[in-house]
C-alpha positions as CSV (number, residue, x, y, z in Angstrom):
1,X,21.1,-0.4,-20.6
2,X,19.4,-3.2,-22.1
3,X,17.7,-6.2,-19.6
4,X,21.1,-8.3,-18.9
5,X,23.6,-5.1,-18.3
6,X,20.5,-4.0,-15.7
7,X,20.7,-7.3,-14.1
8,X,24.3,-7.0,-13.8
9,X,24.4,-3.6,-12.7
10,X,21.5,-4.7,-10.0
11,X,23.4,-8.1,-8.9
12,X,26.5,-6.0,-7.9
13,X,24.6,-3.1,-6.6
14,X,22.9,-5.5,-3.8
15,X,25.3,-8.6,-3.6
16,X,28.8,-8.8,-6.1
17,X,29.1,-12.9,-5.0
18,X,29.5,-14.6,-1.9
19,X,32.0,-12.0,-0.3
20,X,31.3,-10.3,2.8
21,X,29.5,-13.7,4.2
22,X,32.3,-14.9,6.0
23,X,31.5,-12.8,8.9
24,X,27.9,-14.0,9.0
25,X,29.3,-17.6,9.3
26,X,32.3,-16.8,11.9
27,X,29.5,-15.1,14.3
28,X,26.8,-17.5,13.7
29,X,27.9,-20.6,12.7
30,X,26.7,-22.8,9.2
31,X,23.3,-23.9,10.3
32,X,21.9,-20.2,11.5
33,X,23.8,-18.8,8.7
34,X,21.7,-20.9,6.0
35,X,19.1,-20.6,7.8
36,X,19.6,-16.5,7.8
37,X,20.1,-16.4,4.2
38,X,17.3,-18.5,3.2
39,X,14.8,-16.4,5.2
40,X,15.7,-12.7,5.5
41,X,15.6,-12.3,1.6
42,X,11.8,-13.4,2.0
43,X,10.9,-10.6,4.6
44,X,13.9,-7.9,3.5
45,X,15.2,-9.0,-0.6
46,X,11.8,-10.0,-1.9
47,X,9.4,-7.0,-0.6
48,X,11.5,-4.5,-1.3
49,X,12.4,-5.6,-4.8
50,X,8.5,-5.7,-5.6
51,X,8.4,-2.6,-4.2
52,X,11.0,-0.8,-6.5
53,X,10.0,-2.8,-9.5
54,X,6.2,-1.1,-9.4
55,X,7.7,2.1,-8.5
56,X,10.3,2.2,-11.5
57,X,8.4,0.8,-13.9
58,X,5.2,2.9,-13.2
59,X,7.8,6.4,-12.6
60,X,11.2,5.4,-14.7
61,X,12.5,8.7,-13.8
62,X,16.2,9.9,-13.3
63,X,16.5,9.7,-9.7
64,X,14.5,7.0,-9.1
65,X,13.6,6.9,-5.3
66,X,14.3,10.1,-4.6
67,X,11.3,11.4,-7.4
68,X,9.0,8.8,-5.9
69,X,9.2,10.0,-2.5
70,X,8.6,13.7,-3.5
71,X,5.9,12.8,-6.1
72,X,4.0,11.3,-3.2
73,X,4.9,13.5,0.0
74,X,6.2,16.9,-1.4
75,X,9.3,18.1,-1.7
76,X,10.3,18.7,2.1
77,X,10.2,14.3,2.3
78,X,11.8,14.0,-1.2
79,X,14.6,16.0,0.2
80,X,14.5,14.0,3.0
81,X,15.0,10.4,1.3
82,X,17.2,11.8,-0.6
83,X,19.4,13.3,2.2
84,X,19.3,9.8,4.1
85,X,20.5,8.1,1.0
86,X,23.3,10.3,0.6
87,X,24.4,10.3,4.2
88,X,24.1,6.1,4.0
89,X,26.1,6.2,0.9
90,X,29.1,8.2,2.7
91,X,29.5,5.3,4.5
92,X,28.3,2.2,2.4
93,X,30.6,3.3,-0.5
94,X,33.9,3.3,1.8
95,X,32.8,-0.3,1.9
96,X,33.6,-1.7,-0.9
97,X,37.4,-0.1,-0.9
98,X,38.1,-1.6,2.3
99,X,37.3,-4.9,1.2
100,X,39.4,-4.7,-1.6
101,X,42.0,-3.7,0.9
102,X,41.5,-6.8,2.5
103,X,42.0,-9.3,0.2
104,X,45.0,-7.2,-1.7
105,X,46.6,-8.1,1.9
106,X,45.7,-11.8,1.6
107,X,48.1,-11.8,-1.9
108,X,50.7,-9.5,-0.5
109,X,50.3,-8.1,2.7
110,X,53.2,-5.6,2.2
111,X,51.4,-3.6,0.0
112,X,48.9,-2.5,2.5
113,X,50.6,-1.9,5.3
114,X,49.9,1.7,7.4
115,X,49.2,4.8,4.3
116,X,49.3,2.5,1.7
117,X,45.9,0.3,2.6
118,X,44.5,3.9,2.3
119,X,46.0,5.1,-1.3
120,X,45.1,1.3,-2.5
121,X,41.2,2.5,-1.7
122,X,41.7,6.0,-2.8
123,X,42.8,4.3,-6.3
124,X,39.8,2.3,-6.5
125,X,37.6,5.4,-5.9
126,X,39.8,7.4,-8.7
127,X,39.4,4.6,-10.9
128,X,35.5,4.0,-10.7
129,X,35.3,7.6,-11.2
130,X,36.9,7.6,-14.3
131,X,35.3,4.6,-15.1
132,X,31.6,6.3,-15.3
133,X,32.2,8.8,-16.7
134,X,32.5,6.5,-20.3
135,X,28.4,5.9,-19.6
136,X,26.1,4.0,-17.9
137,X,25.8,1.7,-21.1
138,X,29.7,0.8,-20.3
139,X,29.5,0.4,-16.6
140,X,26.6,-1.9,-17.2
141,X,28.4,-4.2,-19.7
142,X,31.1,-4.2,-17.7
143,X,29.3,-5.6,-14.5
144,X,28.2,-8.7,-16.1
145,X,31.6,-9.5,-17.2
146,X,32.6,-9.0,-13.9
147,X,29.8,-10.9,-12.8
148,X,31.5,-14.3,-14.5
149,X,34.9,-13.7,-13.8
150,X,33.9,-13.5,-10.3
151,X,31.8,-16.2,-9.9
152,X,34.4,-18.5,-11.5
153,X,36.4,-19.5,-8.5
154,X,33.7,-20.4,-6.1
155,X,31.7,-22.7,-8.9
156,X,35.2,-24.7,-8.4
157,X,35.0,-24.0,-4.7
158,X,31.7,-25.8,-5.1
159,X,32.9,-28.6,-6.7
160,X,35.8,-28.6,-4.5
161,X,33.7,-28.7,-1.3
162,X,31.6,-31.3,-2.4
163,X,34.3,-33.7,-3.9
164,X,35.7,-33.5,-0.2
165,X,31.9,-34.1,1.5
166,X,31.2,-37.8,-0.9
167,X,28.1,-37.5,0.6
168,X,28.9,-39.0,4.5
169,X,27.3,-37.4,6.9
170,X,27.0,-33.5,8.1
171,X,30.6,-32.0,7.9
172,X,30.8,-28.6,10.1
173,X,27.4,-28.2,9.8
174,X,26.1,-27.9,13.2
175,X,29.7,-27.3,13.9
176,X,29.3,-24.4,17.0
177,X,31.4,-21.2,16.8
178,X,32.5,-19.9,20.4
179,X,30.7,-17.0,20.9
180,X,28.1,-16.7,18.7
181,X,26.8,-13.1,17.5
182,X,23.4,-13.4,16.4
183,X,23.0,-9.9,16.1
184,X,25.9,-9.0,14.3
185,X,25.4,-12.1,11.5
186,X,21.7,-10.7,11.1
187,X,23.1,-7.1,10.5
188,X,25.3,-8.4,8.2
189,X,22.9,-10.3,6.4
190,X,20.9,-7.7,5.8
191,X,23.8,-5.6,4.8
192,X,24.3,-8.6,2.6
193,X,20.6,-8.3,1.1
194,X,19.9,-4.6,0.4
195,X,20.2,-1.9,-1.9
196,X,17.7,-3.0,-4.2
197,X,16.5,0.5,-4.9
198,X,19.5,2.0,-6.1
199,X,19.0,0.5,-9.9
200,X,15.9,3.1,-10.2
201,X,18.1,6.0,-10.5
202,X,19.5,5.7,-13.5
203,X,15.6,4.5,-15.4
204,X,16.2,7.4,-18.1
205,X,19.2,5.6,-19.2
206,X,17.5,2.0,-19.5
207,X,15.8,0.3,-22.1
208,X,12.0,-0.3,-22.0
209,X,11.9,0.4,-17.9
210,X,8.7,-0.1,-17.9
211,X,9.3,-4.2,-18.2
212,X,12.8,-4.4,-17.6
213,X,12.6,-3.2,-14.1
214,X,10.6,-6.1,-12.9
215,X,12.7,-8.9,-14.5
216,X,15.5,-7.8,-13.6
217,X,14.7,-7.3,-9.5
218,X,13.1,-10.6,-9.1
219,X,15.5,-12.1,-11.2
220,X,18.1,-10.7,-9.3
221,X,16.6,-11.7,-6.0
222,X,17.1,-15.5,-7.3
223,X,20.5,-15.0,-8.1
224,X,22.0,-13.4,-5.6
225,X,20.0,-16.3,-2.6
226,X,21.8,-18.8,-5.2
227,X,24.5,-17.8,-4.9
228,X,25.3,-17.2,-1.6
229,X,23.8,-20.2,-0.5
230,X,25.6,-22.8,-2.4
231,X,29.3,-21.4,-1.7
232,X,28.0,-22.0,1.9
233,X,26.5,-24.8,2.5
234,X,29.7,-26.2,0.2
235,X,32.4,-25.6,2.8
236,X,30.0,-26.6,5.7
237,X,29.6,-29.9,4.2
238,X,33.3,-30.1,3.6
239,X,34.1,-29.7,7.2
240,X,36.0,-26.5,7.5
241,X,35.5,-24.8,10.6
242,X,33.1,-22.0,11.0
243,X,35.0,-20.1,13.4
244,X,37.5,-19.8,11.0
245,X,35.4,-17.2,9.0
246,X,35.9,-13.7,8.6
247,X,36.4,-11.0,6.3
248,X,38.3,-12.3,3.6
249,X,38.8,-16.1,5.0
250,X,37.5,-17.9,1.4
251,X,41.2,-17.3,0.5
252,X,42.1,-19.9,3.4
253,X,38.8,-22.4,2.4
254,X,39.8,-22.2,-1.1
255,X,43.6,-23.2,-0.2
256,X,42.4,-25.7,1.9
257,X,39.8,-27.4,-0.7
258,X,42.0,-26.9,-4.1
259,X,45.3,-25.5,-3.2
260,X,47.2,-21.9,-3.8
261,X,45.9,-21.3,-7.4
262,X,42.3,-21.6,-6.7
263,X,43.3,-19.0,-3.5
264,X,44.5,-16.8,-5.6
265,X,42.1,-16.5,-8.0
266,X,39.7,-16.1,-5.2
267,X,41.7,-13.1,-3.6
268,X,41.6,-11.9,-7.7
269,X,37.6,-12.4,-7.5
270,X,37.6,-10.2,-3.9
271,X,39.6,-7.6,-5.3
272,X,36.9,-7.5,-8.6
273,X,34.2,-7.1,-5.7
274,X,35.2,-4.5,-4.3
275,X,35.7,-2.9,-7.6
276,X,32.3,-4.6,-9.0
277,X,30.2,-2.9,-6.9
278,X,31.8,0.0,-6.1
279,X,31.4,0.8,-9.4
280,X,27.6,0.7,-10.2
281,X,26.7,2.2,-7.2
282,X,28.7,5.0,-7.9
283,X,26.5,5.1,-11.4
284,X,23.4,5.1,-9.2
285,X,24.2,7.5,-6.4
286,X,25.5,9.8,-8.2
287,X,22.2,10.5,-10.3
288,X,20.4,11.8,-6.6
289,X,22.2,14.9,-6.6
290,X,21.9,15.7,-10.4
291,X,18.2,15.1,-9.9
292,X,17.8,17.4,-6.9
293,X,19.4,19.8,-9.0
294,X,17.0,19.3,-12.1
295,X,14.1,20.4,-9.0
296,X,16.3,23.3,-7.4
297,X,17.0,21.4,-4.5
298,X,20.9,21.5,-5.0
299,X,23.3,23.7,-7.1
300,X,22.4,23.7,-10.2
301,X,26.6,23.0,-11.3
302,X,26.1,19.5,-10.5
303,X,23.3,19.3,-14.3
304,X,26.6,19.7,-16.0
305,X,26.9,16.6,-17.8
306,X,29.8,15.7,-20.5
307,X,29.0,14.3,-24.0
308,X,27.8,10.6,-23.1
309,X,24.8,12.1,-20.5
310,X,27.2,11.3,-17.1
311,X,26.6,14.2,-14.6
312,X,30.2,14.3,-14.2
313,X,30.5,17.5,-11.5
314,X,28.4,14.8,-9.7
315,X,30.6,12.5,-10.1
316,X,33.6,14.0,-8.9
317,X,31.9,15.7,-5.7
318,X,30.7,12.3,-4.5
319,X,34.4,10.4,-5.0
320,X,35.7,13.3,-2.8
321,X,33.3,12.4,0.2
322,X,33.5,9.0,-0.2
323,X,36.9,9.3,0.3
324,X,36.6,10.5,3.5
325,X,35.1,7.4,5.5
326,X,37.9,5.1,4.2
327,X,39.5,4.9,7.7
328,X,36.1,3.3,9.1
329,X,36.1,-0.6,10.4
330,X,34.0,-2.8,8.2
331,X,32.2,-3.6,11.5
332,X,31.0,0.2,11.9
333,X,30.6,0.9,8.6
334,X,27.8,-1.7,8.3
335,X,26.0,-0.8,11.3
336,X,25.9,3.3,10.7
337,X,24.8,2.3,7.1
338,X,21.9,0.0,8.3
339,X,20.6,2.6,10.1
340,X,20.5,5.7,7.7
341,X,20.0,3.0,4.8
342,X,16.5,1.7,6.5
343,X,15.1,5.2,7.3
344,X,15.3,6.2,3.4
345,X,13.7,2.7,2.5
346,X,10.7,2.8,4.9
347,X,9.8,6.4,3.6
348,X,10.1,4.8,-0.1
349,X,7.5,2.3,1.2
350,X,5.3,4.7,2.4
351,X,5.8,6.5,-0.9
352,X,4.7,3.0,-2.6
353,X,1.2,3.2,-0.2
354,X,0.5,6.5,-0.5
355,X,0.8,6.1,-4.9
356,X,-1.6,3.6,-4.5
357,X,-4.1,5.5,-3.0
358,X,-3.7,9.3,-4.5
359,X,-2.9,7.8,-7.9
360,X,-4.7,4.9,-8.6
361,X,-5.1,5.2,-12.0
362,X,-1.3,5.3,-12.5
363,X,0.1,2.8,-15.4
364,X,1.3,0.5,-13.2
365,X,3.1,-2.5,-15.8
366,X,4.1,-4.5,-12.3
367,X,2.0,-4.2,-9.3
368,X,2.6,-5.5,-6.1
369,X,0.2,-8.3,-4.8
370,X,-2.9,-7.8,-2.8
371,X,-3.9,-4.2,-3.4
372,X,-3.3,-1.3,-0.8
373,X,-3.4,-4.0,1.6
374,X,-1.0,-5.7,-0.1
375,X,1.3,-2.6,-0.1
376,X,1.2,-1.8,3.7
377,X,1.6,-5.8,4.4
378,X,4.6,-5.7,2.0
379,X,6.3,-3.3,4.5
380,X,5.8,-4.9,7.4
381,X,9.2,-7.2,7.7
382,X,11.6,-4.7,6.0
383,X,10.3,-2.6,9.0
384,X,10.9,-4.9,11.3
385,X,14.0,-5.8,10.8
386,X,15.0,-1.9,9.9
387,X,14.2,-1.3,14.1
388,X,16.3,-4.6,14.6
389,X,19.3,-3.1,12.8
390,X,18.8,0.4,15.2
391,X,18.9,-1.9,18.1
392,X,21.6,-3.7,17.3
393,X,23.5,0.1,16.6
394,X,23.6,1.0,19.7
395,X,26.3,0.2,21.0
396,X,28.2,1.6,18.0
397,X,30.0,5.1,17.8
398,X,30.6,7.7,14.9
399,X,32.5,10.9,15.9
400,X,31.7,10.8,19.3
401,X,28.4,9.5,19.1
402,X,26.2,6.5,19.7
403,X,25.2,5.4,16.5
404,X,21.0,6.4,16.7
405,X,21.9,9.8,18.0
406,X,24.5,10.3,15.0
407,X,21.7,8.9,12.7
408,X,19.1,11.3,14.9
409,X,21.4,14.3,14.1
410,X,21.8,13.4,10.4
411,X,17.9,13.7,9.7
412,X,17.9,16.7,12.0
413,X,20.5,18.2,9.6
414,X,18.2,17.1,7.1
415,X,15.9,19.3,7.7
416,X,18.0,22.4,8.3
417,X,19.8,22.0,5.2
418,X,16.5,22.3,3.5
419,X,15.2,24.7,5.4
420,X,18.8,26.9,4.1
421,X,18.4,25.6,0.9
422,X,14.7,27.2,0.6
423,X,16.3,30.5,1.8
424,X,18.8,30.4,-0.9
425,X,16.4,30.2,-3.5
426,X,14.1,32.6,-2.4
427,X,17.2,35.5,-1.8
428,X,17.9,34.4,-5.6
429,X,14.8,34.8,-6.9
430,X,13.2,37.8,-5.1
């Protein structure tokens, strides 16, 4: 992948366009939800893409995050990250299906009714599979064609929300909501704002790494703030409602701003969403196993690659688990990946600190500001608002669970499974 396809690829790994905001307006309100989008990317978005864009451009290695953390900690911590990511990605990738789902049911709500919602995501899954398997060149392409096809209704949206506004006074936005849920719009945010990391795992597979990286995470950290901010502040100046909002309600704004064909093609762009980022992630997730394999870590039948490089045993065993979470809420979904999602990243930030200081004379092409100091500081608001997100879990349940004790008992199992994977190897290799 050249520089555009990687900021493609990246844009939809972290953001795929304003959808999946509407629940951060209907809990929050327009004002607070601005006010969430314009800040959290500067304490959450900004540090973590400087982070990954030193790390892959000093280490452009297949696996990206997972070979940082066990270059810097060992391979017990490498495991580790990479366990956490994997466990997140279970239920972060059964995501994007579901909100395909949804606004399939906005254009015909038939269709999804009871088991067929279900095969409608299992399809999407099948499709994306097939889909990477033509390359990581071809599902890079692809996502910045995406990228303008679904943008293209909510520039009119835009237009359409301004046109209304004429410039008198506030529209909606101070508008209240009922009962507002601060906590829930911040998760969501962040949900909104992460996955910046992911990108790094396919580095043997992009052009010049060592500078592309870097341009293409802060560039990407531009774009996504723009927009999801303009969409936004749009309708709130228009005067729709904010209570109004939830997952899949820019169908309804777009209706109400520029009538049924502009809906449609913005139920068109939430279906390309779901399918736009499904789809690149899948690229990037699936390189964590083949890597653990390349270090013994993981049976070695998922290095089996087919004739364009794609580790396609990897592939295939990651749809099939995916495909198991599909019957989670959007709600729970985003909580439980929070929390597993934010224990990976803080021990890729430590990995980021600890470089710094065991490897110092490292080619480093991108650096982030400020030295080892710099580092640690760069940490500080991602963690923060990583213990937020566990807080704001709790109340949450997975298979008879609160959500911090199912997270507690996924890096426990961490642990054992490496632990039985060590065993393995050595009753292998006498």
């Amino acid at each position: 992948m050249r520089l555009l396809p990687l900021l493609g690829a990246t844009y939809f790994m972290v953001a795929g366009g304003p959808y999946g905001l509407e629940d951060i307006i209907g809990k929050a309100g327009y004002w607070r939800a601005l006010l969430m989008l314009a800040i959290i990317p500067l304490i959450w978005s900004l540090p973590t893409s400087m982070m990954v864009g030193e790390l892959a451009s000093s280490i452009p290695a297949e696996g990206g995050f997972y070979v940082w953390v066990r270059r810097a900690m060992g391979p017990f911590w490498g495991f580790q990250e990479a366990w956490l990511s994997l466990a997140a990605s279970v239920f972060d990738m059964a995501i994007y299906p579901t909100i395909f789902v949804l606004y399939l049911s906005r254009l015909a709500p038939a269709w999804t009714l009871g088991y067929r919602g279900t095969l409608w995501a299992l399809a999407v899954v099948l499709g994306c599979a097939l889909w990477n398997l033509t390359g990581a060149k071809a599902v890079g392409q692809s996502s910045v064609a995406l990228f303008c096809v679904l943008l293209a209704p909510f520039v009119v949206l835009i237009a359409a929300g301004l046109w209304a506004w004429h410039g008198h006074g506030s529209g909606a936005l101070f508008h209240s909501v009922g009962a507002p849920d601060l906590a829930g719009a911040i998760s969501v945010t962040m949900w909104n704002y992460m996955g910046w990391d992911n990108a790094s795992t396919v580095a043997q597979e992009v052009e010049d790494p060592q500078h592309n990286y870097p341009r293409a995470m802060l560039g990407a950290t531009a774009l996504v703030a723009f927009t999801y901010i303009l969409p936004l502040a749009a309708v709130a100046l228009a005067g729709l409602a904010p209570g109004q909002f939830s997952t899949g309600a820019w169908t309804n704004a777009a209706r109400t701003l520029a009538g049924p064909v502009l809906a449609l093609a913005v139920v068109a762009g939430g279906m390309i969403n779901g399918v736009g980022m499904f789809n690149p992630l899948m690229m990037s997730v699936t390189r964590v196993p083949f890597a653990m394999a390349e270090d013994g870590q993981a049976p070695q039948v998922l290095l089996r690659r087919n004739k364009l490089g794609v580790p396609w045993v990897s592939v295939i065993a990651c749809a099939v688990i995916w495909a198991l979470a599909l019957r989670f809420t959007f709600e729970r979904l985003i909580s439980i990946d929070l929390v597993l999602y934010g224990a990976a990243l803080l021990l890729e930030f430590i990995a980021l600190v600890v470089l710094r200081r065991r490897e110092p004379n490292l080619v480093r092409p991108f650096r982030v500001p400020g030295g080892t100091a710099g580092t640690i500081a760069a940490g500080v608001g991602p963690t923060l608002l990583i213990a937020f997100a566990l807080w704001a879990a709790r109340d949450e349940h997975v298979l008879g669970l609160n959500a911090l004790l199912f997270s507690a008992a996924v890096a426990v199992s961490g642990a054992l499974a490496y632990a039985a994977a060590g065993f393995l190897r050595k009753r292998r290799c006498p």
